[in-house]
N, CA, C and O atoms as a GROMACS GRO file, in nm:
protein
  544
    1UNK      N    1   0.084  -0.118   0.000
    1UNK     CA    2   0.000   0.000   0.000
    1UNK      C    3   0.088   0.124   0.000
    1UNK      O    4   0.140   0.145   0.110
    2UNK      N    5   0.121   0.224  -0.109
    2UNK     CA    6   0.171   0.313  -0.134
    2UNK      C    7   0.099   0.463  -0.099
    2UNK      O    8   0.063   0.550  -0.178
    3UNK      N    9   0.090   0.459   0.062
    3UNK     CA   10  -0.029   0.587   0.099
    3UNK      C   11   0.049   0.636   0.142
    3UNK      O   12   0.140   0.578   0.201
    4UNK      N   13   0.040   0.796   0.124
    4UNK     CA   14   0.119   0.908   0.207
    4UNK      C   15   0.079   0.920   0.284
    4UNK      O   16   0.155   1.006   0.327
    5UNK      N   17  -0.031   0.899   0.402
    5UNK     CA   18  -0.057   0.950   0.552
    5UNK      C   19  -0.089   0.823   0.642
    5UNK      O   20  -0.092   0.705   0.607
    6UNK      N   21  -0.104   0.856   0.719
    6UNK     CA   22  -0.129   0.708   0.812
    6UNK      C   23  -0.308   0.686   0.828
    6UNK      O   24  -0.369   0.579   0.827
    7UNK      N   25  -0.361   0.824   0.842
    7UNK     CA   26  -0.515   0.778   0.813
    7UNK      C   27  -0.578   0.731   0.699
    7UNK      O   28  -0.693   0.687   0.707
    8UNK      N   29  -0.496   0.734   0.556
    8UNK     CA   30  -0.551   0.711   0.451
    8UNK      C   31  -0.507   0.530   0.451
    8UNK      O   32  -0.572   0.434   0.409
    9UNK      N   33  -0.399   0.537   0.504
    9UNK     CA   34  -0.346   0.388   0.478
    9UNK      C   35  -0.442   0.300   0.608
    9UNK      O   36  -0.438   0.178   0.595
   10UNK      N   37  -0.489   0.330   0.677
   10UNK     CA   38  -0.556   0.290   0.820
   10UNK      C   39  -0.759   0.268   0.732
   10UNK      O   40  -0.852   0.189   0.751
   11UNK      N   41  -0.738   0.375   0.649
   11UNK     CA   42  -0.882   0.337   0.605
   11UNK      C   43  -0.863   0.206   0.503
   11UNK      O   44  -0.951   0.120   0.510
   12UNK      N   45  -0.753   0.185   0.408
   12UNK     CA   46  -0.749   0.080   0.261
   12UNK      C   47  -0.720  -0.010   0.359
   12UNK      O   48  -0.734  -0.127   0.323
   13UNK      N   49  -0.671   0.011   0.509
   13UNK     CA   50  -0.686  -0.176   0.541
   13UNK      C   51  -0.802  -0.186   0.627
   13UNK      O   52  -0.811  -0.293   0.688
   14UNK      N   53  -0.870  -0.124   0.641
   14UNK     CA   54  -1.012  -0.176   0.677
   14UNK      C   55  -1.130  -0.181   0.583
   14UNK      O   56  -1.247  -0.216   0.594
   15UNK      N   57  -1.047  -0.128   0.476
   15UNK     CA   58  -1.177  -0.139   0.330
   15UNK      C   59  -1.115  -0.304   0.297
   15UNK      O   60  -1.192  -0.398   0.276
   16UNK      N   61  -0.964  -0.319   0.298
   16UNK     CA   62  -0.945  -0.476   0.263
   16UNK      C   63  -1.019  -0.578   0.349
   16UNK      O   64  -1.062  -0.683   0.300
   17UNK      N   65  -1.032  -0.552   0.458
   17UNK     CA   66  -1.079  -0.642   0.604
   17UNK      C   67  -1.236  -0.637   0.611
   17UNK      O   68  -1.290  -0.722   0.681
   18UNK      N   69  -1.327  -0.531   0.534
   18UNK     CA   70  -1.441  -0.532   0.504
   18UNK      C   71  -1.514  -0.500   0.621
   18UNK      O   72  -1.629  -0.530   0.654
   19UNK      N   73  -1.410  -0.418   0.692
   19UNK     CA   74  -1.472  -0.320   0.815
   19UNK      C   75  -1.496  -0.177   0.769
   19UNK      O   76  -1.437  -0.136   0.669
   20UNK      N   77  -1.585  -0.095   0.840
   20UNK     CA   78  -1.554   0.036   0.832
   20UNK      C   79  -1.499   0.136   0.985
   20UNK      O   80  -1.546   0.079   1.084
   21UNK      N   81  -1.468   0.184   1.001
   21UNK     CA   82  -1.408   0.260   1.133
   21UNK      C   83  -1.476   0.358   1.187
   21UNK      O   84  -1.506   0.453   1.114
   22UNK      N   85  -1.510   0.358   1.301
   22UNK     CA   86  -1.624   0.447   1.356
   22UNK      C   87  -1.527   0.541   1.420
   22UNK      O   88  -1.448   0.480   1.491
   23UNK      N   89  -1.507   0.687   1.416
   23UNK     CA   90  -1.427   0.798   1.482
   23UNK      C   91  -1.570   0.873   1.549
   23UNK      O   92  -1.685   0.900   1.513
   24UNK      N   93  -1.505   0.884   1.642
   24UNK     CA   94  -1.615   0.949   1.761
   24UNK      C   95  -1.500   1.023   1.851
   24UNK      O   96  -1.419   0.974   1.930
   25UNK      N   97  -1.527   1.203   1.798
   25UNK     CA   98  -1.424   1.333   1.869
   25UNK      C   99  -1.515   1.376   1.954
   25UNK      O  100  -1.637   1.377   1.937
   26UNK      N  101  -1.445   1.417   2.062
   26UNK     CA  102  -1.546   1.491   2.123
   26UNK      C  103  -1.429   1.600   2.192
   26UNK      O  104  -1.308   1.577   2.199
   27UNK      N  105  -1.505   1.731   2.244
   27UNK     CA  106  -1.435   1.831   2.339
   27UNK      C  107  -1.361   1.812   2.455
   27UNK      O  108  -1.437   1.820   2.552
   28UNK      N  109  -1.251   1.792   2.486
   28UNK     CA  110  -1.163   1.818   2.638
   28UNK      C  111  -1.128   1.931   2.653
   28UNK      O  112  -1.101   2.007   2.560
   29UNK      N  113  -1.123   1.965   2.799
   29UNK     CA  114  -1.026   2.070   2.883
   29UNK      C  115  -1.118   2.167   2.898
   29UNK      O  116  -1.240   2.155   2.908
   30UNK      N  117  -1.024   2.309   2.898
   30UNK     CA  118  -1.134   2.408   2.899
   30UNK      C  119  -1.139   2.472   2.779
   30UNK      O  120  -1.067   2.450   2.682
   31UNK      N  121  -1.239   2.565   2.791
   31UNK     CA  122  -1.280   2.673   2.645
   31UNK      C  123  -1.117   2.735   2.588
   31UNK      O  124  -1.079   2.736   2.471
   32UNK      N  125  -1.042   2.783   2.707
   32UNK     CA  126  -0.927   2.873   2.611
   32UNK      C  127  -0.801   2.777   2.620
   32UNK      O  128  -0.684   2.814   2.611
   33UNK      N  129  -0.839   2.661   2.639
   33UNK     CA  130  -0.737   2.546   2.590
   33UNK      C  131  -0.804   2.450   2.522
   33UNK      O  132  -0.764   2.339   2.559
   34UNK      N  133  -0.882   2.443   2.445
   34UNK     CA  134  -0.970   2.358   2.409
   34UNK      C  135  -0.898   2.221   2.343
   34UNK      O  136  -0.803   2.261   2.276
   35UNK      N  137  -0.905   2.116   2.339
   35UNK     CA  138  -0.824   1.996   2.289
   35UNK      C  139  -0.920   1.855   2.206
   35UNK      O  140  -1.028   1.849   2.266
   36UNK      N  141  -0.918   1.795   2.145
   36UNK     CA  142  -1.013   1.699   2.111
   36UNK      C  143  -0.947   1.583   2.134
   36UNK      O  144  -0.831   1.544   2.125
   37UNK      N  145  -1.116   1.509   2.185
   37UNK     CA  146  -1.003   1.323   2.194
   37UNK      C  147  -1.091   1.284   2.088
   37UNK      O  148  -1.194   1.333   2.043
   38UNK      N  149  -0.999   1.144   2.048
   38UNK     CA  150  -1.094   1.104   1.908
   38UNK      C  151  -1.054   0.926   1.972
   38UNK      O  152  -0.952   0.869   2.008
   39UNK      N  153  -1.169   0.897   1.962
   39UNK     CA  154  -1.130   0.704   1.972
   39UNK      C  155  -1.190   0.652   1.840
   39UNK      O  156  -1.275   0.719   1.782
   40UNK      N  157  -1.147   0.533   1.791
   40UNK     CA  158  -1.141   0.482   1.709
   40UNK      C  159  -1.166   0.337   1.695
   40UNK      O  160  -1.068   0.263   1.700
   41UNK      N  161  -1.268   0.294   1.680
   41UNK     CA  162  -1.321   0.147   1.656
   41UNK      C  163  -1.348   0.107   1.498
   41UNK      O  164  -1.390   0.166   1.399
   42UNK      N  165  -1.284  -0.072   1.541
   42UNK     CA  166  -1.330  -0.135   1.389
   42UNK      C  167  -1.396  -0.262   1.475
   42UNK      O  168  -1.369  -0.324   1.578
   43UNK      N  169  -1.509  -0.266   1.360
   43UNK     CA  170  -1.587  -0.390   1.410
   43UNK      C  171  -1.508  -0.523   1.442
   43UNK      O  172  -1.415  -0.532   1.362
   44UNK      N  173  -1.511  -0.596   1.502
   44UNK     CA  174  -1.457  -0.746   1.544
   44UNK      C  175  -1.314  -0.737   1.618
   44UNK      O  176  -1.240  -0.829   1.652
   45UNK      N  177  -1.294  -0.561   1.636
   45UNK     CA  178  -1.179  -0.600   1.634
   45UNK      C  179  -1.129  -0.553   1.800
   45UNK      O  180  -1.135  -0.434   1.831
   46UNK      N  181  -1.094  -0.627   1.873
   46UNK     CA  182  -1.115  -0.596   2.057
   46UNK      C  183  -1.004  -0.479   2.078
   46UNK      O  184  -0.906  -0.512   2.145
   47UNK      N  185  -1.009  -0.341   2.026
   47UNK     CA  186  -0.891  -0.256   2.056
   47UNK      C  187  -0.963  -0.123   2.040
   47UNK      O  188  -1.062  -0.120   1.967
   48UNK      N  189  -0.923  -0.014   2.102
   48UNK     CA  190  -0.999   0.104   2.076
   48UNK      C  191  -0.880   0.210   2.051
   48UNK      O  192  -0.815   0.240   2.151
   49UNK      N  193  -0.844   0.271   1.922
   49UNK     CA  194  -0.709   0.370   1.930
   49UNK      C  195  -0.767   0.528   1.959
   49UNK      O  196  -0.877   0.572   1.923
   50UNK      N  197  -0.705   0.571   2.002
   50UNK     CA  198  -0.721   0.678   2.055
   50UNK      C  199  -0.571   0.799   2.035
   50UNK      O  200  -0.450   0.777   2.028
   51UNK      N  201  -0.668   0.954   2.031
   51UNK     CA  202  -0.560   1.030   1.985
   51UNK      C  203  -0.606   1.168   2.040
   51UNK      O  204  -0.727   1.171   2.064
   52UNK      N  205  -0.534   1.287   2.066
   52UNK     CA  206  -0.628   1.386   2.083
   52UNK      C  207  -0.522   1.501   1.987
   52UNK      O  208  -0.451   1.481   1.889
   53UNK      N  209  -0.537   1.562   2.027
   53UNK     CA  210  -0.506   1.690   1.957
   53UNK      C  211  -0.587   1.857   1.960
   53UNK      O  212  -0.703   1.873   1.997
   54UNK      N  213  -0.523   1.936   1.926
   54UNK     CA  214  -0.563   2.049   1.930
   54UNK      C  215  -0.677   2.112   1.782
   54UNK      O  216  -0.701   2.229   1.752
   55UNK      N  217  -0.704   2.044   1.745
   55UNK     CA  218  -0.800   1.980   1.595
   55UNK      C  219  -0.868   1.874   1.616
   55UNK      O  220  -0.852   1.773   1.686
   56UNK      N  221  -0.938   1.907   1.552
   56UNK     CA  222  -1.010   1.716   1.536
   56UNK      C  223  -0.983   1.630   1.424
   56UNK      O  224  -0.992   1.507   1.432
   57UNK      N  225  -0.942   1.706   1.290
   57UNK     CA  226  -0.833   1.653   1.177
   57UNK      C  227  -0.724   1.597   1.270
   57UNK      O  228  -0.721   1.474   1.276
   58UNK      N  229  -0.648   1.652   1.330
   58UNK     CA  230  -0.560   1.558   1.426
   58UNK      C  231  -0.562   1.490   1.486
   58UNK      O  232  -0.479   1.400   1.479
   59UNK      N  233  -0.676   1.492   1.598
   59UNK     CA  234  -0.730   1.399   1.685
   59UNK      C  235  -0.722   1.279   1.590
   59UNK      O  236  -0.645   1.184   1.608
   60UNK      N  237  -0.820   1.294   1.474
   60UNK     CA  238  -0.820   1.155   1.422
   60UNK      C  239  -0.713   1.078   1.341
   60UNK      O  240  -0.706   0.964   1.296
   61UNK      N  241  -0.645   1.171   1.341
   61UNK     CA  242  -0.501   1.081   1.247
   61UNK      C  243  -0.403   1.013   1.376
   61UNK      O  244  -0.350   0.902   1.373
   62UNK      N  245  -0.397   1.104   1.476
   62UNK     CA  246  -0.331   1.057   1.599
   62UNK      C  247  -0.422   0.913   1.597
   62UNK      O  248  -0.356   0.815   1.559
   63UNK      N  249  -0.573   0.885   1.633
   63UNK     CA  250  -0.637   0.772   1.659
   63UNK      C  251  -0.599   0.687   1.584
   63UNK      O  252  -0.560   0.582   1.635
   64UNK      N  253  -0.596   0.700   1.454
   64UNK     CA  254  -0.550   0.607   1.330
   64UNK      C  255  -0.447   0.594   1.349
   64UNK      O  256  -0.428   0.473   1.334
   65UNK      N  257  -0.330   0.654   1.382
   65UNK     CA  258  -0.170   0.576   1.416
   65UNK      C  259  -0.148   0.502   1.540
   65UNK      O  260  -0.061   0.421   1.571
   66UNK      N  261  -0.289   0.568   1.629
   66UNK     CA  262  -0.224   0.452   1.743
   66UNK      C  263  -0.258   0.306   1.712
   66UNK      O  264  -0.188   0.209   1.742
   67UNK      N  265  -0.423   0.306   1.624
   67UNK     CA  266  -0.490   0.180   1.557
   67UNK      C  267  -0.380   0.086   1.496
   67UNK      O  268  -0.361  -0.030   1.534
   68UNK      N  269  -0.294   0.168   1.374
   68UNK     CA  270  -0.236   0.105   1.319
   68UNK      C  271  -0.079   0.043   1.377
   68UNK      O  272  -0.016  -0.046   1.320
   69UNK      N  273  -0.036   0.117   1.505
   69UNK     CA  274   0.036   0.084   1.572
   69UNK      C  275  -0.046  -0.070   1.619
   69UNK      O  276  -0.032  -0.171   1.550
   70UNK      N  277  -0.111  -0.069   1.713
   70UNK     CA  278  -0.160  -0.175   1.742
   70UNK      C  279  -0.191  -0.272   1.667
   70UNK      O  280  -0.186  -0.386   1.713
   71UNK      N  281  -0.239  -0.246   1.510
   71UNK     CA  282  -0.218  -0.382   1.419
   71UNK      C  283  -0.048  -0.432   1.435
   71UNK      O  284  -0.042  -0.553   1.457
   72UNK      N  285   0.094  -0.362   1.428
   72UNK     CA  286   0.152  -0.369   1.372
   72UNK      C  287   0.199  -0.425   1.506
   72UNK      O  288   0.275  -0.517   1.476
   73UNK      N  289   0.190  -0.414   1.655
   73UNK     CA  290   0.191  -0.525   1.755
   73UNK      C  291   0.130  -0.652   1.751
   73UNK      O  292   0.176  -0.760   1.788
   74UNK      N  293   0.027  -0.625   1.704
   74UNK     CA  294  -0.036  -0.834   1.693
   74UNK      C  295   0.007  -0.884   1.545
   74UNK      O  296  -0.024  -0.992   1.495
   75UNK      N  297   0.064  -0.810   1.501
   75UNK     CA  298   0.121  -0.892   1.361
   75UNK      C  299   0.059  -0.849   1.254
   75UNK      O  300   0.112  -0.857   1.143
   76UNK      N  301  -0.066  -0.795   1.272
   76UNK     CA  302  -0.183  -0.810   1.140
   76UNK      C  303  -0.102  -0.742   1.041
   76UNK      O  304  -0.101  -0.814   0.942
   77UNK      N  305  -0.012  -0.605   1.013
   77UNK     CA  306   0.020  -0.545   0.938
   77UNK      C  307   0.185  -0.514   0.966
   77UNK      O  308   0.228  -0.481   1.076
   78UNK      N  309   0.250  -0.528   0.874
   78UNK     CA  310   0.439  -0.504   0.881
   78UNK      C  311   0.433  -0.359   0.896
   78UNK      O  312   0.352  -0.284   0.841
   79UNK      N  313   0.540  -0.326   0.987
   79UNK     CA  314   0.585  -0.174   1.016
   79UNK      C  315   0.649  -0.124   0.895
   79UNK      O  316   0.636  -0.004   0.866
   80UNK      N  317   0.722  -0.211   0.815
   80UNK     CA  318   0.759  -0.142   0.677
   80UNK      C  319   0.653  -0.104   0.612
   80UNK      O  320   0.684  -0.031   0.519
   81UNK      N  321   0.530  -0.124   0.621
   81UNK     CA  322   0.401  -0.096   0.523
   81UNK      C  323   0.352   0.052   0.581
   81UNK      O  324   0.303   0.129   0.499
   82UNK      N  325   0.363   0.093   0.715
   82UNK     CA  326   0.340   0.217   0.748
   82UNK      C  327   0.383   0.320   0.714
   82UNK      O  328   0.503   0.336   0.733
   83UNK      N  329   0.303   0.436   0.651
   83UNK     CA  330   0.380   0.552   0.626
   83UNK      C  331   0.477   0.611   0.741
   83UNK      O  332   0.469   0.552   0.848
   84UNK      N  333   0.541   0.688   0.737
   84UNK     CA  334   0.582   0.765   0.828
   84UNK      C  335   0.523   0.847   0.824
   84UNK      O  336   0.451   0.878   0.729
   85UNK      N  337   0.542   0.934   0.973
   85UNK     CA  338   0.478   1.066   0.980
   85UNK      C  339   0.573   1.193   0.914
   85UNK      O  340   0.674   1.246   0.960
   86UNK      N  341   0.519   1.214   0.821
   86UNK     CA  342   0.620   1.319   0.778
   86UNK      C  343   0.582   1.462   0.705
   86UNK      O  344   0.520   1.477   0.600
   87UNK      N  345   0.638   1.562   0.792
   87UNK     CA  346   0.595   1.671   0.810
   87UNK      C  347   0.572   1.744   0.676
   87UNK      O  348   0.501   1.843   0.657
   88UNK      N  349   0.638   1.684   0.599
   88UNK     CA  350   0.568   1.750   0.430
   88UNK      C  351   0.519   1.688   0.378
   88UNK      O  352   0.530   1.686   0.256
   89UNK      N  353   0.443   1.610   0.441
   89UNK     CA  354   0.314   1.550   0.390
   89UNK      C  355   0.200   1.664   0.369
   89UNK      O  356   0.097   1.660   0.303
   90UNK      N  357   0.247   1.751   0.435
   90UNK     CA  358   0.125   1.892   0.440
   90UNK      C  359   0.055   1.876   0.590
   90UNK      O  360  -0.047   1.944   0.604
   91UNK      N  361   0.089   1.808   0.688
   91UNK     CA  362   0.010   1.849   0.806
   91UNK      C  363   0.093   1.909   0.915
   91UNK      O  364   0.216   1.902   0.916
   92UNK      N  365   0.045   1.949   0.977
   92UNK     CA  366   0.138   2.047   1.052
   92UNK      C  367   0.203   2.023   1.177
   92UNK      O  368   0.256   2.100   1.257
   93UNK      N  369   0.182   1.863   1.176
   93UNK     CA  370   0.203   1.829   1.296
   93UNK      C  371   0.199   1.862   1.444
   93UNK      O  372   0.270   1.817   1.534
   94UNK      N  373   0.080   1.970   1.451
   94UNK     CA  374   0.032   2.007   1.576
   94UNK      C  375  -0.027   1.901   1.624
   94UNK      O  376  -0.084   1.810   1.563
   95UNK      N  377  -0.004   1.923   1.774
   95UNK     CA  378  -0.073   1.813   1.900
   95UNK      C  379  -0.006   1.653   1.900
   95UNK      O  380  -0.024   1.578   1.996
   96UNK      N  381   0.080   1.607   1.769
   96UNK     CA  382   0.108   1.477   1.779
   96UNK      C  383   0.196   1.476   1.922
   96UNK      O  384   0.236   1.554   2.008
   97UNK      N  385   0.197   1.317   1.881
   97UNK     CA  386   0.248   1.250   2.006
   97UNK      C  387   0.435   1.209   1.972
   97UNK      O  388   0.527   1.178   2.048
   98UNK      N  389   0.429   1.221   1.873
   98UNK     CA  390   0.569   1.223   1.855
   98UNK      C  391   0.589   1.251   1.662
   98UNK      O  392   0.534   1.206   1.561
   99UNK      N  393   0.684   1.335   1.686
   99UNK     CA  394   0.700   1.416   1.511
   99UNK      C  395   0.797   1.309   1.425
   99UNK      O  396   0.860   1.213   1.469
  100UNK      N  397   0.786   1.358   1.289
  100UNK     CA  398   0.843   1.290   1.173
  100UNK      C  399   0.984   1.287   1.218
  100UNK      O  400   1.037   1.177   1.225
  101UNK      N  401   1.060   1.404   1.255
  101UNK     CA  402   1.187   1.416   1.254
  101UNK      C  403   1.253   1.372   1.389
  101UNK      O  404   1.374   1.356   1.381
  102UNK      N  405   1.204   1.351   1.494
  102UNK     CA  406   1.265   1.319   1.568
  102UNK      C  407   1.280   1.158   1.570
  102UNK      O  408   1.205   1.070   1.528
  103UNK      N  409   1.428   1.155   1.644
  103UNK     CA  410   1.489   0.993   1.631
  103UNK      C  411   1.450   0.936   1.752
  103UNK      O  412   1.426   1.010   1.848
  104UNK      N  413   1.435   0.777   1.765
  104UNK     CA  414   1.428   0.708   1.825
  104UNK      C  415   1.479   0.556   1.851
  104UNK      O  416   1.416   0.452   1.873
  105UNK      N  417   1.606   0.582   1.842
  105UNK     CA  418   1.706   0.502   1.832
  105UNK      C  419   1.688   0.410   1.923
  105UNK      O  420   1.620   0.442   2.020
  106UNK      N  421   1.728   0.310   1.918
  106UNK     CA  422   1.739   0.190   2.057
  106UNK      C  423   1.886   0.159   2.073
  106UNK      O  424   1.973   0.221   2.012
  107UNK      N  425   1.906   0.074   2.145
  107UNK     CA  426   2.067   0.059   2.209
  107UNK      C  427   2.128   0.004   2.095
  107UNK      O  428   2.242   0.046   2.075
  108UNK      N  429   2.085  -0.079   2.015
  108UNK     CA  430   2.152  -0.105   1.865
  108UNK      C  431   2.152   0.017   1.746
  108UNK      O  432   2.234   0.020   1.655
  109UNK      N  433   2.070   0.095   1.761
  109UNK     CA  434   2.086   0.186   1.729
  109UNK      C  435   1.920   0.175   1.554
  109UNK      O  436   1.872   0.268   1.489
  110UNK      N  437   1.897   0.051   1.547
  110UNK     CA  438   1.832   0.023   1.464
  110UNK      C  439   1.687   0.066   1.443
  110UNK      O  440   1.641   0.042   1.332
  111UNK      N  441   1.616   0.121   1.525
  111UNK     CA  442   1.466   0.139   1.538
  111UNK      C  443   1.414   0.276   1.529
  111UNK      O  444   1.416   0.328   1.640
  112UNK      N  445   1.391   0.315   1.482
  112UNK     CA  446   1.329   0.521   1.445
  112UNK      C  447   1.202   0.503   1.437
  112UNK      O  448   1.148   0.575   1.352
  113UNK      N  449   1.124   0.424   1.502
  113UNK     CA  450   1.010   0.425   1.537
  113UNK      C  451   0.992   0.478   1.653
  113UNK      O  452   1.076   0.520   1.733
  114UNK      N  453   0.826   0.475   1.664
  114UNK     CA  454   0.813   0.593   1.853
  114UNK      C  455   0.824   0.472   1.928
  114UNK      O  456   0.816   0.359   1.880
  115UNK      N  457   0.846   0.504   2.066
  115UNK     CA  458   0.917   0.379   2.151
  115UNK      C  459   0.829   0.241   2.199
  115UNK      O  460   0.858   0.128   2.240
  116UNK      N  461   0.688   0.327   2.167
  116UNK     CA  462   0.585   0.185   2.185
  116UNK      C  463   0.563   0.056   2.099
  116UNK      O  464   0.481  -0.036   2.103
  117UNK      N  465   0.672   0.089   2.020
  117UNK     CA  466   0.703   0.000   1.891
  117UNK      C  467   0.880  -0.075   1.931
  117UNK      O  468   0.890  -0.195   1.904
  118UNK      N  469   0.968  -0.026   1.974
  118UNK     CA  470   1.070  -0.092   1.993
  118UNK      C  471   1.071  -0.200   2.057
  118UNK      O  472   1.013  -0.212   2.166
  119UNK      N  473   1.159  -0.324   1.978
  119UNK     CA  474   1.150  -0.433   2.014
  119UNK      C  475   1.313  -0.427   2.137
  119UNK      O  476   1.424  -0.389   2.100
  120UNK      N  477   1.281  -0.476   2.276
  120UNK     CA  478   1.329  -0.458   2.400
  120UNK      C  479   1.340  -0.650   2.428
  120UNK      O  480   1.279  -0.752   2.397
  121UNK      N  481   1.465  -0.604   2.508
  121UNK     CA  482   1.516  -0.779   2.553
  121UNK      C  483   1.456  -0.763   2.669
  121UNK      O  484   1.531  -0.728   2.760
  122UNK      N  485   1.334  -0.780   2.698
  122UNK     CA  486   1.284  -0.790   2.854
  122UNK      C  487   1.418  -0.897   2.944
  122UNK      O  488   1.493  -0.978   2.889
  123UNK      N  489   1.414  -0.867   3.078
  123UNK     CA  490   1.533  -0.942   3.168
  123UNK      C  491   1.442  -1.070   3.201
  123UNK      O  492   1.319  -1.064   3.194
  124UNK      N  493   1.509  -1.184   3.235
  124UNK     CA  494   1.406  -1.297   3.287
  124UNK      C  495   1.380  -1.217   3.475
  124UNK      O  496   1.450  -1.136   3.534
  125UNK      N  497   1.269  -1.277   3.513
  125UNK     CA  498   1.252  -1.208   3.637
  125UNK      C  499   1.207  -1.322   3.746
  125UNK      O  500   1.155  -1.293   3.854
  126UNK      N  501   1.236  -1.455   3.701
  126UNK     CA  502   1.273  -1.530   3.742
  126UNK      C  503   1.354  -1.604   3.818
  126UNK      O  504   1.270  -1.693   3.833
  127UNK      N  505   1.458  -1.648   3.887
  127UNK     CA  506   1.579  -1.655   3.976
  127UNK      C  507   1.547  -1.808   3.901
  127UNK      O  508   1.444  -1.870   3.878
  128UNK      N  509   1.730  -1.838   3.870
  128UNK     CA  510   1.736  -1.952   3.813
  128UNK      C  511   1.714  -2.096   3.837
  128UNK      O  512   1.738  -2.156   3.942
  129UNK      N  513   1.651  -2.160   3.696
  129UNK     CA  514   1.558  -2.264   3.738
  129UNK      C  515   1.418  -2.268   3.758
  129UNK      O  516   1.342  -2.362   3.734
  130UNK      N  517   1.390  -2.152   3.807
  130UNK     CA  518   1.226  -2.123   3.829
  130UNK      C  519   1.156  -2.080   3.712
  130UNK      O  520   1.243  -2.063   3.625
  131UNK      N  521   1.038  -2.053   3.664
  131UNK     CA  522   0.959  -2.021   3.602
  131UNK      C  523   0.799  -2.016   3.658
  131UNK      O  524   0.759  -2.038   3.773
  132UNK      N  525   0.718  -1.978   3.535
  132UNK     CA  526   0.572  -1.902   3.580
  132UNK      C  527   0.488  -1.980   3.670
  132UNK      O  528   0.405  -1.942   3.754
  133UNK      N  529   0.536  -2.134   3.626
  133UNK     CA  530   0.461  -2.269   3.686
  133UNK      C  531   0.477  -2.326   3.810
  133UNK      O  532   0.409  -2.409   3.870
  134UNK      N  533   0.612  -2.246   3.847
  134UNK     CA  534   0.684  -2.242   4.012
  134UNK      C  535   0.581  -2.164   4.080
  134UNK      O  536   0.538  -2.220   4.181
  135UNK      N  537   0.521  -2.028   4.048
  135UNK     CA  538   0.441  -1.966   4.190
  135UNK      C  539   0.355  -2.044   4.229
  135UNK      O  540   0.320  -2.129   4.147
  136UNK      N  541   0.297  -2.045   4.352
  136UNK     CA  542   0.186  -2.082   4.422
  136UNK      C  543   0.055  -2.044   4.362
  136UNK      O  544  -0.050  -2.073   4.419
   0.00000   0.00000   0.00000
């Protein structure tokens, strides 16, 4: 899928999956900070993405990247297939949660994704020999 934004590419895989996506924004905070949250549901599917922003055009693209983040944790969709967020795409990147240009390197140095995506050597937390089937 050759899409420049992450909401456009977030709608062609739920037109492939033969879902449609329900966005429901509504008002936070106060009047002279005003902010929008936007959640984001697809039928069958047990996850709700969520985004807010200072727009509601934002709100919902934030919702759609966290969605598509979360496909790209259970496997459904490869992180190479995701656009990046990138600031000449034409949006202005107000309110995101993390911008096109900034890095996000991991200790190998390999990952420029936002960090809820880096793959991490969890420690065993176990004491040796034991495992999950050892507790009481």
């Amino acid at each position: 899928m050759a899409t420049k934004d992450v909401k456009s590419f977030f709608h062609e895989w739920c037109q492939k999956n033969g879902s449609d996506p329900n966005f429901n924004v509504r008002p936070t905070g106060p009047k002279n900070r005003q902010r929008f949250l936007c959640e984001v549901r697809v039928p069958n599917v047990a996850y709700v993405g969520a985004g807010n922003s200072t727009n509601k055009k934002d709100a919902e693209r934030n919702a759609a990247r966290d969605f598509v983040n979360y496909l790209v944790r259970a496997g459904q969709i490869s992180q190479s297939d995701v656009p990046s967020d990138d600031p000449a795409s034409g949006s202005s990147g107000a309110g995101q949660s993390f911008g096109g240009n900034q890095s996000y390197g991991n200790a190998s140095g390999g990952n420029d994704g936002p960090p809820s995506l880096m793959v991490m050597n969890p420690a065993n937390v176990f004491k040796g020999g034991m495992g999950p089937s050892d507790l009481g």
